[in-house]
N, C-alpha and C positions, 0 to 999 in steps of 0.2 A: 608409471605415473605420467599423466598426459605434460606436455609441455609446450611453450610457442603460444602462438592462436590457437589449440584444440587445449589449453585451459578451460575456453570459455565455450567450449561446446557443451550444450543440452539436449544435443540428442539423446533420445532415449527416457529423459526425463518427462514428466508431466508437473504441470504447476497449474495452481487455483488462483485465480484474483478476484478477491471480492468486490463488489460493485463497479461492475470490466463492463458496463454496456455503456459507457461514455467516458469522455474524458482524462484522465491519468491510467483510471483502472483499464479503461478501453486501449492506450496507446502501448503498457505495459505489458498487456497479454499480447499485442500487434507484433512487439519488440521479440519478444522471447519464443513467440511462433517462430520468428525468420530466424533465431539463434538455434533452432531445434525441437523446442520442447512442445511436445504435445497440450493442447491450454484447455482449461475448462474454465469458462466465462462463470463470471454468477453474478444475480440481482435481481431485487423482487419483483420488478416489472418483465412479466416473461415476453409480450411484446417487441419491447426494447431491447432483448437479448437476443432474439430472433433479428432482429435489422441490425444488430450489431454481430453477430455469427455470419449472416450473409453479405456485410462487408468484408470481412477476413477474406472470404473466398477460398481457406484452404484447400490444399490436394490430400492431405492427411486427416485424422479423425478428430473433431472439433466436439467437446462436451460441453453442452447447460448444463448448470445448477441451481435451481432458484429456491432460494430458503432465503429466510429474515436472520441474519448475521446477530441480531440482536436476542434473537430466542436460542435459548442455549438448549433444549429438547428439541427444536426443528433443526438445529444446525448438527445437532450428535445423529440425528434420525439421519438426514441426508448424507454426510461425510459417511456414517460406515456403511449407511447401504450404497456410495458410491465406488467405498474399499473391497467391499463383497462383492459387487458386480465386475467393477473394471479392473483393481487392483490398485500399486502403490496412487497416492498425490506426496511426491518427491518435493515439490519448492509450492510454498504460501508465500502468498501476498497481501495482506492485510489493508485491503484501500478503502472501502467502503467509510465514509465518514460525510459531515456535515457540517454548516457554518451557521450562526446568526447571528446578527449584528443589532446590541444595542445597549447604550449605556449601560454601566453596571445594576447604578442606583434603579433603572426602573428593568431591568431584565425578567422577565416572568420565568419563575420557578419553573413550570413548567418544560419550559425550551432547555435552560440547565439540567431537568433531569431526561430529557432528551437526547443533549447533545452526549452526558457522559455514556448516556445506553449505547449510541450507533459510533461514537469514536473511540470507547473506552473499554467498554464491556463486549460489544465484538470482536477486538482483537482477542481480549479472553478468552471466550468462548470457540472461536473457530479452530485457536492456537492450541487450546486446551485437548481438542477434542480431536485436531491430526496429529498435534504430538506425542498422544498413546500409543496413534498407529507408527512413529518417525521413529519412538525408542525402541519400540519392538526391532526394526529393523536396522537401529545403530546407525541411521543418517537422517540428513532432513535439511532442507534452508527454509528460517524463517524471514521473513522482512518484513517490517511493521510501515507505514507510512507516516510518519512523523511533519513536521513543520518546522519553519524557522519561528513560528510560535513555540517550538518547546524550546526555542531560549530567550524569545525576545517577546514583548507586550504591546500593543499597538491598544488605542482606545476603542470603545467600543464591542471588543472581542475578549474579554478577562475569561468567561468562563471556556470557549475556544480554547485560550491561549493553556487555561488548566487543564485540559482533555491533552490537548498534543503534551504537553509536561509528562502527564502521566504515561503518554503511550512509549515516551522515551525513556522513563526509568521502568514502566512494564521489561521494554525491549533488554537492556541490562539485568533484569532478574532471571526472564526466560534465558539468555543467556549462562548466571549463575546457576540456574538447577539443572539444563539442560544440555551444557556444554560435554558432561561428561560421559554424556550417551551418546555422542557423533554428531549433533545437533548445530548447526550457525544460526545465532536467532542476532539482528542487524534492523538495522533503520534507515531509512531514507528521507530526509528534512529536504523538502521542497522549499522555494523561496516565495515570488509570485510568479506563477504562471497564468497564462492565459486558458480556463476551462470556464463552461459550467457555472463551477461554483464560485467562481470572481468574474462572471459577463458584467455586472453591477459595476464593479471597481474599473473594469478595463473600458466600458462605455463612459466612465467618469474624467474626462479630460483634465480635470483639477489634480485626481489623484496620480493621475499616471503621468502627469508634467512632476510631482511627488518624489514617484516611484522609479524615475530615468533619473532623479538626480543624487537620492537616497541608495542606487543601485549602484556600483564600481561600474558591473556591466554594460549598466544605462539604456536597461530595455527589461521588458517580459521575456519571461522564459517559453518556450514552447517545449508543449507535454512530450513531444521526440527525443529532448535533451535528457529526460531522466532513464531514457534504456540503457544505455550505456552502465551506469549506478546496479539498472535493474539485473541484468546479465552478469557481473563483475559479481554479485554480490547471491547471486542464484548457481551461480557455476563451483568449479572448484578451485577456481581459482584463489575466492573468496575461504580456502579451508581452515586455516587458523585466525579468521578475520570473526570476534564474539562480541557481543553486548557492544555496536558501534553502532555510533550515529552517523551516516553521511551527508553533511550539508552541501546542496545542488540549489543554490540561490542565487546565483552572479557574484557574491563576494557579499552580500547585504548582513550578514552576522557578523563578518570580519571588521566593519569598518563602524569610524561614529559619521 
């Protein structure tokens, strides 16, 4: 049994992060490259996966995957013909997801059955469809990417807030069916960080004078801060670690 710092070694392993060509998903696969593991990017813009492949810059062997996390036949098609070709995906990631913001009362249905397809039903579906191949083989880490929405509500964002709710009691069931096949299926609740998907929020000077004082930390997060979570929870270290949520927010769920 490894012990010390080579708990958290990944060598040898390979991990998937879904929608890895920017932002959390991008700093995650960055993170777990440098810890060892071999990474296979995915996102449906294969462009964007391509400038983000050739920033990694690896020495080792760096996989695309581009399939729509949301179609559960494109995503079965691609995972086993990527199982048949190259062999195990050892550690998921489950980042792929979305935001929109807008009152409840007038929020178009539309965007609702959106957001639950790309933050709710992807983890499904991805999760579903490598952990036939994870039981076969009696290991696997799953990590879901969760929010400090699945426990807290901010205006504007209800149906959001109910997508990440769900992806954190998902994470505890895969955990209950799953555990007893060798399986770590876990969560990672972000706070606010700086990506992407909050440039709005973080260019909003109002919010973020907010956000410093509502924070213990009394700042954004930067997407670096989550490897550390990402590693600890992909390694073995993480071995008897099931159905958890880790909050990575500066302290903003702890406090009123």
């Amino acid at each position: 049994m490894a012990i010390g710092i080579e708990l958290f070694n990944l060598k040898g392993k390979r991990a998937l992060i879904t929608g890895s060509s920017q932002g959390i998903g991008y700093a995650l696969a960055k993170g777990l490259y440098e810890a060892g593991a071999e990474i296979i990017l995915n996102g449906r813009n294969k462009e964007k996966l391509d400038k983000s492949a050739d920033k990694l810059k690896v020495d080792r062997k760096l996989f695309q995957l581009s399939f729509d996390v949301t179609n559960y036949d494109e995503t079965k098609e691609a995972v086993n013909n990527f199982e048949d070709q190259f062999g195990a995906i050892d550690i998921l990631i489950n980042n792929a997801g979305m935001q929109h913001r807008t009152p409840l009362e007038d929020f178009p249905p539309e965007m609702f059955e959106q957001l639950l397809r790309t933050n709710v039903s992807s983890v499904f579906n991805v999760s579903q469809v490598i952990a036939k191949h994870m039981i076969k083989r009696g290991s696997g880490k799953i990590i879901n990417i969760a929010s400090a929405q699945t426990l807290l509500a901010r205006p504007g964002i209800a149906p959001y807030t109910a997508t990440k709710g769900a992806v954190g009691n998902l994470t505890k069931g895969m955990a209950t069916d799953w555990a007893r096949y060798g399986l770590q299926c876990n969560a990672i609740a972000p706070g606010y960080f700086d990506t992407p998907l909050n440039s709005a929020l973080v260019s909003d000077n109002e919010f973020t004078t907010w956000l410093k004082k509502r924070t213990p930390a009394g700042r954004w997060g930067e997407v670096e801060e989550l490897v550390g979570a990402s590693i600890f929870l992909s390694s073995s270290a993480s071995n008897f670690v099931n159905g958890h949520t880790l909050y990575v927010d500066g302290g903003i769920t702890a406090s009123l």
